[in-house]
C-alpha positions in Angstrom: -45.0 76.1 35.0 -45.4 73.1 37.2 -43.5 70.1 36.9 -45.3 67.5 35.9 -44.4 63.6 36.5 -43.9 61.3 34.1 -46.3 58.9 32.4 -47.7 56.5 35.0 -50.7 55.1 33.1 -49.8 52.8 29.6 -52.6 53.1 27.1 -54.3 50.2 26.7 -53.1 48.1 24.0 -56.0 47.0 21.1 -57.6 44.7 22.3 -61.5 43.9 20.5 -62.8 43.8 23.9 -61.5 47.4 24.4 -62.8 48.9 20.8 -65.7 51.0 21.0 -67.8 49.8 18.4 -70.5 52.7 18.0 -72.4 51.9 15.0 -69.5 49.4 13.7 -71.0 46.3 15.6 -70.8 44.2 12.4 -67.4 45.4 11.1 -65.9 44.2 14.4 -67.8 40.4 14.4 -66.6 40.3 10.7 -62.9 41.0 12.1 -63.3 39.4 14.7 -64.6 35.8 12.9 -61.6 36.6 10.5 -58.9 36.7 13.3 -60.6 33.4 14.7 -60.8 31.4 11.3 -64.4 30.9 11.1 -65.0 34.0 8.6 -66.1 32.2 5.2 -64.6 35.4 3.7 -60.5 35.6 3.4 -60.1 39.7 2.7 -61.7 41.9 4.6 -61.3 45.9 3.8 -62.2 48.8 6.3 -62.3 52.3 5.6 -63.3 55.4 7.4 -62.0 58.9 8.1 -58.8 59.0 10.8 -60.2 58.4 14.1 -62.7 55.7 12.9 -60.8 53.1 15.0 -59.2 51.5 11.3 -55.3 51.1 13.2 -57.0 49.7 16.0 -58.7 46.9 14.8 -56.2 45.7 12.8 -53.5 45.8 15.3 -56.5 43.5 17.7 -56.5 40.8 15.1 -52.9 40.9 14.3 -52.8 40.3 18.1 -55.5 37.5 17.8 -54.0 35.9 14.6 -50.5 37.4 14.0 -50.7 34.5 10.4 -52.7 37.0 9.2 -51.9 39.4 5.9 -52.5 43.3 7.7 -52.0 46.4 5.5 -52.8 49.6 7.1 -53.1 53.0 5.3 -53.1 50.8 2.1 -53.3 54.3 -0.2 -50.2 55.2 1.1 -48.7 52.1 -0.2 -45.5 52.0 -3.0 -45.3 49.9 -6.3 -43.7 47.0 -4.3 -46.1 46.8 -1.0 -48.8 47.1 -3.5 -47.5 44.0 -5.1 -47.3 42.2 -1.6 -51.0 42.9 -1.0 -51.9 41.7 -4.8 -49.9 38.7 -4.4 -51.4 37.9 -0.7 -55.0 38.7 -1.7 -54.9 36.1 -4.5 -53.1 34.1 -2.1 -56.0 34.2 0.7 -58.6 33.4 -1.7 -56.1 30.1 -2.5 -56.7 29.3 1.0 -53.8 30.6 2.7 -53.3 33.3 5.3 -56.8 35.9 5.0 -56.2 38.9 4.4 -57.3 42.5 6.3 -56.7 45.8 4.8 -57.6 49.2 5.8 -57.6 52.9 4.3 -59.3 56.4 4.3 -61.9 55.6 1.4 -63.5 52.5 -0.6 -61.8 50.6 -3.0 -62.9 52.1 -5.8 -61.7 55.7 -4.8 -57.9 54.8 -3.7 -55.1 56.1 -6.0 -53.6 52.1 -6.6 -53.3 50.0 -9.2 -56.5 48.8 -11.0 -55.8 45.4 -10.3 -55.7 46.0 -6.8 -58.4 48.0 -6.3 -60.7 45.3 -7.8 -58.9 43.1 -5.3 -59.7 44.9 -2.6 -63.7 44.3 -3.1 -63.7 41.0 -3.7 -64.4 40.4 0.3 -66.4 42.4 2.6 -65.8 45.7 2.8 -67.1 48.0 5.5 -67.2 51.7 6.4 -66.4 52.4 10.3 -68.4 55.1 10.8 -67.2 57.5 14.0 -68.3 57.7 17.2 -71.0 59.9 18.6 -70.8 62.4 21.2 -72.5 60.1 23.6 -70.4 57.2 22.5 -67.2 59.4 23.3 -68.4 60.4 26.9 -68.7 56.5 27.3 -65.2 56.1 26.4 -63.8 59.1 28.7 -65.8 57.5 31.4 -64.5 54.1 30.9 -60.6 54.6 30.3 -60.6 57.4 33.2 -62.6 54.5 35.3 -59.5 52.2 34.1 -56.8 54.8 35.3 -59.1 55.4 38.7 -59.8 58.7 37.9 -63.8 60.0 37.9 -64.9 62.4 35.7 -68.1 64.0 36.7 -70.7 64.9 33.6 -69.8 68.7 34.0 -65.7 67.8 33.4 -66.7 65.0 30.2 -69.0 67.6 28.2 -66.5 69.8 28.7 -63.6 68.4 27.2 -65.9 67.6 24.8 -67.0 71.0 24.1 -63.5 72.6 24.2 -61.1 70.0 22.8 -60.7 67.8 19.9 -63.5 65.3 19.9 -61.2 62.3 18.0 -60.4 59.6 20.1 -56.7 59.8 19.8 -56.7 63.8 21.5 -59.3 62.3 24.3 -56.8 60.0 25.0 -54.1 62.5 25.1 -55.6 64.8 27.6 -56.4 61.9 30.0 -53.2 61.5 30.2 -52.5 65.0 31.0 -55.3 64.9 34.1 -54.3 61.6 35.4 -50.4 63.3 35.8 -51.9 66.5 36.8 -54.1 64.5 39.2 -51.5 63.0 41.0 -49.0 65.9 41.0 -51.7 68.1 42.9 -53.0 64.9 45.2 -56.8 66.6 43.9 -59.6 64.8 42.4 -60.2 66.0 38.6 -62.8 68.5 39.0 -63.5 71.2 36.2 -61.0 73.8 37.5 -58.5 71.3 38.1 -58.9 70.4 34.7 -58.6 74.0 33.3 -55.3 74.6 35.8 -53.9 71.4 34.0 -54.5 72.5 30.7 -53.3 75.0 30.9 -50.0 74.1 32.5 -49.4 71.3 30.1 -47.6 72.7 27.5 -49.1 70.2 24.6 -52.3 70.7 25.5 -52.4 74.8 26.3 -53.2 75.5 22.9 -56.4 73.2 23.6 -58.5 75.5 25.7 -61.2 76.8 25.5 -61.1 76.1 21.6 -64.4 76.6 20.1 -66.5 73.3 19.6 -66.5 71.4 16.1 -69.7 71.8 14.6 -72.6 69.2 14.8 
């Protein structure tokens, strides 16, 4: 198996002008006016399946606004974090630090305390829908652009026919090519990108896997 070099590109850290909003346009002004104080709204709750870009825009308007109240995964939360995130929401509609919260489903449906749960929808609350397939070639384009690789249309749909289609594994084998790339000195063409696959022992398994259904 080759050798291949060590990391060379960071990811980019979340940012809101790096989010790729899709369909979720509105949720990211609404974050975005929160992190910036002109939100009329204190609490502000996002759900969506993993992959939906949740973790990323929270850590953006931490970023923006590190005052603000940030709870991530909130229905993994114990007796005492949920008795943080009571205590803050109250709090932000008192006029102090806002508050923005995240999970895998709406308010009513998390496994919390009642009290909290009814919390949680006292703001706006918003479901990040996921990316399309279109939307995820823009992104493979775009952060392979930002690493000065080029990915042709033949290499994009197929990573996106063979290989996980969330964001988080896109990013993954990026990585994987732009090493790959430079080990070989060869542009990322498709059979460089089946040889690197392929020689990358986290991604082997990868290949040629059959595409998730429409």
């Amino acid at each position: 198996m080759r050798q291949l070099p060590l990391r060379i590109s960071a990811p980019a850290e979340p940012r809101f002008e790096n989010y790729l909003a899709g369909a979720n346009v509105e949720a990211l002004a609404r974050v975005r006016a929160l992190a910036g104080g002109s939100l009329h709204e204190a609490i502000v709750y996002l759900w969506g399946e993993p992959g939906s870009g949740r973790t990323h825009l929270l850590r953006a308007a931490a970023h923006a606004n590190p005052e603000l109240f940030i709870a991530d995964d909130v229905e993994t939360l114990d007796s005492a974090a949920q008795q943080a995130l009571f205590v803050a929401i109250n709090a932000a509609r008192d006029g102090q630090a806002a508050v923005l919260a995240a999970g895998t489903a709406p308010p009513a449906q998390l496994p919390l305390r009642e009290d909290l749960r009814t919390r949680l929808a006292w703001g706006l609350v918003y479901q990040l829908k996921p990316l399309t397939d279109a939307e995820k070639a823009l992104y493979l384009r775009a952060e392979a652009a930002r690493r000065g690789l080029r990915l042709s249309d033949e290499v994009v749909w197929y990573l996106l026919n063979h290989l996980p289609r969330d964001l988080g594994s896109l990013h993954r084998v990026l990585e994987v090519l732009d090493r790959y790339s430079l080990a070989s000195q060869r542009a990322v063409t498709l059979p460089l990108v089946r040889e690197a696959l392929s020689a990358a022992q986290d991604c082997a398994n990868w290949l040629d896997k059959p595409a998730r259904p429409e």
